[in-house]
C-alpha positions as CSV (number, residue, x, y, z in Angstrom):
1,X,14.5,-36.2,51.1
2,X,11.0,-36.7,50.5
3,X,9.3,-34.3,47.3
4,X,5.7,-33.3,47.8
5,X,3.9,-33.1,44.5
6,X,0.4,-31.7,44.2
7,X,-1.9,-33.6,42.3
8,X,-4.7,-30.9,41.8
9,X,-4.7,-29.0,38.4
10,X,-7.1,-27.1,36.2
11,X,-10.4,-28.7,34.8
12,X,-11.2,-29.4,31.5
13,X,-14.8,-26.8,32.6
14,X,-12.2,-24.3,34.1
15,X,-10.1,-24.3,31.2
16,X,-13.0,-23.9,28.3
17,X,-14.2,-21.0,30.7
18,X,-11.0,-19.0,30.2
19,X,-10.9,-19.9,26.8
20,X,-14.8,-18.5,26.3
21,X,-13.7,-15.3,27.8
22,X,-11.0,-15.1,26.1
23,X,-12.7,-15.3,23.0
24,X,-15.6,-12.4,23.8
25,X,-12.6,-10.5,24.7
26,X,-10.9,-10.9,21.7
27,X,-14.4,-10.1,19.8
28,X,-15.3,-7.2,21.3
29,X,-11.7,-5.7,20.5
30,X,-11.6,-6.7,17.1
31,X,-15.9,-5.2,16.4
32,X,-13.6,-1.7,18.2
33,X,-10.9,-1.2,15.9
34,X,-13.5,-2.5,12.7
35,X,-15.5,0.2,13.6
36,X,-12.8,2.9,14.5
37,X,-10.9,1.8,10.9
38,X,-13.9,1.9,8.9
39,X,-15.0,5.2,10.9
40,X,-11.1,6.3,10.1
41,X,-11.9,5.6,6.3
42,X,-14.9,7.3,5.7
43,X,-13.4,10.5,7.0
44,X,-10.4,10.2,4.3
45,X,-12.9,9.5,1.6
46,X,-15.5,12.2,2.7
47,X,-12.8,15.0,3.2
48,X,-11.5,13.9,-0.8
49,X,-15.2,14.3,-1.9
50,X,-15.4,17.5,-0.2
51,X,-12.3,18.2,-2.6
52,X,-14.2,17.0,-5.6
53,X,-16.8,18.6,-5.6
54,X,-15.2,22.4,-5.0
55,X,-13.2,21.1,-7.9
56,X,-16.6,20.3,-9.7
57,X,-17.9,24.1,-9.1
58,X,-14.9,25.9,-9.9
59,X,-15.1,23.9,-13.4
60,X,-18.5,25.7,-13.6
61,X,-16.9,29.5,-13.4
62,X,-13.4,29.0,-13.5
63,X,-12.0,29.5,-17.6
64,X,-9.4,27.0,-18.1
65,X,-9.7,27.0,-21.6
66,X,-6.3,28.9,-22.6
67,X,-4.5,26.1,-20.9
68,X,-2.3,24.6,-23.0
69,X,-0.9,20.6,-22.7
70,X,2.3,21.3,-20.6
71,X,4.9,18.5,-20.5
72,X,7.1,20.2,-19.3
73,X,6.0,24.3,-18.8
74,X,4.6,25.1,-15.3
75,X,1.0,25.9,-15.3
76,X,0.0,29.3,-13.6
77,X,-3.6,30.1,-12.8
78,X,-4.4,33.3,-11.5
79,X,-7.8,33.8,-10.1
80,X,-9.4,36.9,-8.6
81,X,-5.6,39.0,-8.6
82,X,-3.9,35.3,-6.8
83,X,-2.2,32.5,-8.1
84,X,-4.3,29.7,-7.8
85,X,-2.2,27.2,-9.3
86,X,1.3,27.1,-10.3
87,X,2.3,23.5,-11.2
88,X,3.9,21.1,-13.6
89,X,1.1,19.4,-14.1
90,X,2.0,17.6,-16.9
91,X,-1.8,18.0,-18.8
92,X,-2.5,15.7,-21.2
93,X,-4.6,16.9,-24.8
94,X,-7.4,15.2,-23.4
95,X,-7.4,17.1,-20.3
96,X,-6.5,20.2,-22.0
97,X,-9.7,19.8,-24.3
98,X,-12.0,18.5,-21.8
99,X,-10.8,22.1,-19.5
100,X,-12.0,23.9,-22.8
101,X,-15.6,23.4,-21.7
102,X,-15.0,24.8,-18.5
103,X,-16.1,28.9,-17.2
104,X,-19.4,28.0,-18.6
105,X,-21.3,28.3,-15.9
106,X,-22.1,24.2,-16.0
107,X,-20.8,21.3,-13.9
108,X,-18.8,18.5,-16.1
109,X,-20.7,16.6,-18.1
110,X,-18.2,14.2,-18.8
111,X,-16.1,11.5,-16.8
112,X,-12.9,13.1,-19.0
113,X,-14.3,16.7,-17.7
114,X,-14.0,15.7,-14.4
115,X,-10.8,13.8,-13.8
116,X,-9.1,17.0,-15.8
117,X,-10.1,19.6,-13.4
118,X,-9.7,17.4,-10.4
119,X,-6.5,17.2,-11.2
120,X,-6.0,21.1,-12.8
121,X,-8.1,22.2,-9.3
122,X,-6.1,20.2,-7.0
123,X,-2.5,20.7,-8.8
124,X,-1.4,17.6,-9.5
125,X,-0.9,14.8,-12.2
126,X,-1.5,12.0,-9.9
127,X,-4.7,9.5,-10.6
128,X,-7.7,9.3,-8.5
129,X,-7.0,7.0,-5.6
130,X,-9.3,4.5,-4.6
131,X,-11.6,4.7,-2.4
132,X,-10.1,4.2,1.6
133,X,-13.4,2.1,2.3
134,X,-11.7,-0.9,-0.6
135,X,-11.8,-1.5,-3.6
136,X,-15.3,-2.7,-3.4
137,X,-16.7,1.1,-3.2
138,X,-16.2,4.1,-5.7
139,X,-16.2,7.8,-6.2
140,X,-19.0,8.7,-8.3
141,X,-20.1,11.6,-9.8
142,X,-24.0,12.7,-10.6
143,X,-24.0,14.1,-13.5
144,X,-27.4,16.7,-12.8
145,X,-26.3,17.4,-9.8
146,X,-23.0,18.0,-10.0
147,X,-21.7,16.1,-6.5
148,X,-19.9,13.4,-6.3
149,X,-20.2,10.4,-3.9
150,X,-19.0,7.1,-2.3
151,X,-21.1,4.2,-3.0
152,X,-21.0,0.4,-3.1
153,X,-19.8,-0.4,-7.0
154,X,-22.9,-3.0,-7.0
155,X,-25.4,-0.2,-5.8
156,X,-25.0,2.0,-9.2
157,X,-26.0,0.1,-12.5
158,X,-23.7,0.2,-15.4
159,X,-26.6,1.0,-17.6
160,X,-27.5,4.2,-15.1
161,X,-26.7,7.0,-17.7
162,X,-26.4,9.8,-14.6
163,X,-24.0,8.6,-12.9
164,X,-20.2,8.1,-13.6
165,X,-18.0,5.9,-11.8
166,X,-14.4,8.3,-11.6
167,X,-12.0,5.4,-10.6
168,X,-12.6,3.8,-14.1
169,X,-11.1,6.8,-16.0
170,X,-7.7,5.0,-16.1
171,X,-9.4,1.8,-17.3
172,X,-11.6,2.9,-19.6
173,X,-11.0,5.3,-22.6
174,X,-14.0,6.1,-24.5
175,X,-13.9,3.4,-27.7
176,X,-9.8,3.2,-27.9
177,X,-7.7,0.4,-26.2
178,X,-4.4,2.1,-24.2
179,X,-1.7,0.7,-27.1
180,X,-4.0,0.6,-30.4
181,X,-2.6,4.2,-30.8
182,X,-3.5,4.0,-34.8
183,X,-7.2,3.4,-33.8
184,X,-7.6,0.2,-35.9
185,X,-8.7,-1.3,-32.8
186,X,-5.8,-3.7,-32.7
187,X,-2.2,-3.4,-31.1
188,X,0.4,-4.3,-33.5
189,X,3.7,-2.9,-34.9
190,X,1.7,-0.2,-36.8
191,X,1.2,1.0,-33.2
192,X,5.1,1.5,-32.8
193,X,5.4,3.2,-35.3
194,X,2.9,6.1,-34.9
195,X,4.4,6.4,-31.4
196,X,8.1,6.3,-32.6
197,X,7.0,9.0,-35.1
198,X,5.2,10.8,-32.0
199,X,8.5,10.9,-30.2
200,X,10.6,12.2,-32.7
201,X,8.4,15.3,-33.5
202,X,7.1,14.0,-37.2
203,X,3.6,13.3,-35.7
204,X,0.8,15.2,-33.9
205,X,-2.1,13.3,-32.7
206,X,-5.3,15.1,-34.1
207,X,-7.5,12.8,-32.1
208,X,-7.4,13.3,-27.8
209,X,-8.7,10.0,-27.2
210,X,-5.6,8.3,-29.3
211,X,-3.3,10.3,-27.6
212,X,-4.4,9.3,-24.1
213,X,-4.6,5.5,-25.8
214,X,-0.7,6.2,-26.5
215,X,0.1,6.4,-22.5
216,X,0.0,2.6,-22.3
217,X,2.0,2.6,-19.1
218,X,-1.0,5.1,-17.3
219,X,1.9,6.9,-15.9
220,X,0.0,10.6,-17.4
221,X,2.3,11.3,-19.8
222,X,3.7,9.7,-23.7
223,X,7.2,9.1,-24.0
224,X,9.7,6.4,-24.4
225,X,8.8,4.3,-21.1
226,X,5.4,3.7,-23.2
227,X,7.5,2.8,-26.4
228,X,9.2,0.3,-24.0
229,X,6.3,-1.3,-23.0
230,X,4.2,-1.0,-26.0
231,X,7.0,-3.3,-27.7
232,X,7.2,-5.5,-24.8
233,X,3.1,-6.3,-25.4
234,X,3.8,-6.2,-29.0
235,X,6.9,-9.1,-28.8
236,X,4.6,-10.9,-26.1
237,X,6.8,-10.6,-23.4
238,X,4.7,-9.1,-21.4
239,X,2.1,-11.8,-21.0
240,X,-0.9,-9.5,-19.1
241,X,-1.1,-5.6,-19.9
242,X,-1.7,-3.9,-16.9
243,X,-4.7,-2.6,-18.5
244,X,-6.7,-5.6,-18.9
């Protein structure tokens, strides 16, 4: 029995040619779902701007100033004979103070003023997520204009006093470093023990921005998952605070 074999096969021209098609293929598909994604993106962070910024005008008319910090009380807000908001939001002093200015007819002034009544507006205790475009973009808010926007983080300059960049609230808190809860600008045991004292009712915090420093964990509210941690930084066991 005799087997016929053919000798003729695919050329090494013939073969790059598939492969060059291939390829464009593969381009085009990938330029497609880049732009659909991105297009995708935009939409999320333009329809949360759309949020902010009702949030931003209702701080302008809406009195939020009898709000008081509610750990664990449900906040009710009744506007115009309905309930507008009716929540545990779990305010912080800071955001109860910076709601103070608020029914004044102006837009927020400060980045504190706007992060509390996002987050009074929209009903929840939840951080500012970033941006869907990456982390190389950034909700900010003009301050005389009252709007806020999505822009490149390299496009705005930190020295560029009108606007405010929202998704550093949780990074940034005015002068204070989240543990140096004593204001000594210093974390130490000191710091324990102003926040033990907290815990147990024999301490107030007189100062907002020291209070918000005592949330070390960024979790929105003080209690003894902050303690945990703070002594965890404190021993050096934990090597990198997640706020650095």
């Amino acid at each position: 029995m005799k087997y016929i074999f053919s000798k003729k096969g695919y050329t090494l021209i013939e073969i790059l040619a598939v492969l060059a098609v291939m390829m464009i293929v593969i381009t085009i598909s990938l330029s497609a779902f880049t732009g659909i994604n991105r297009m995708s993106n935009t939409r999320i962070d333009q329809s949360r701007i759309l949020i902010y910024n009702k949030a931003f005008e209702d701080f302008r008319f809406t009195d939020y100033s009898t709000l008081q910090s509610t750990t664990k009380d449900k906040v009710v807000i009744v506007q115009g004979g309905k309930v507008k908001v009716n929540q545990y939001l779990n305010l912080t002093m800071e955001d109860v103070e910076a709601l103070s200015n608020s029914g004044k007819g102006k837009y927020p002034q400060t980045k504190r003023e706007c992060v509390a009544v996002i987050r009074a507006y929209c009903g929840t205790n939840d951080i500012l997520p970033e941006p869907a475009l990456g982390p190389s973009y950034s909700y900010f808010y003009h301050i005389s204009e009252g709007k806020c926007h999505i822009k490149p983080v390299s496009e705005i300059s930190l020295t560029d006093t009108d606007w405010i960049n929202l998704n550093e609230y949780y990074h940034i808190i005015s002068n204070y470093l989240l543990g140096d809860i004593d204001g000594n600008k210093k974390i130490d045991n000191d710091d324990l023990l102003v926040l033990a004292r907290y815990l147990n009712g024999s301490y107030s915090f007189n100062d907002p921005y020291l209070f918000a420093a005592a949330d070390v964990n960024q979790d929105g509210n003080v209690n003894g998952n902050d303690h945990t941690f703070l002594a965890e930084v404190v021993s050096g066991s934990r090597e990198e605070p997640l706020w650095k």
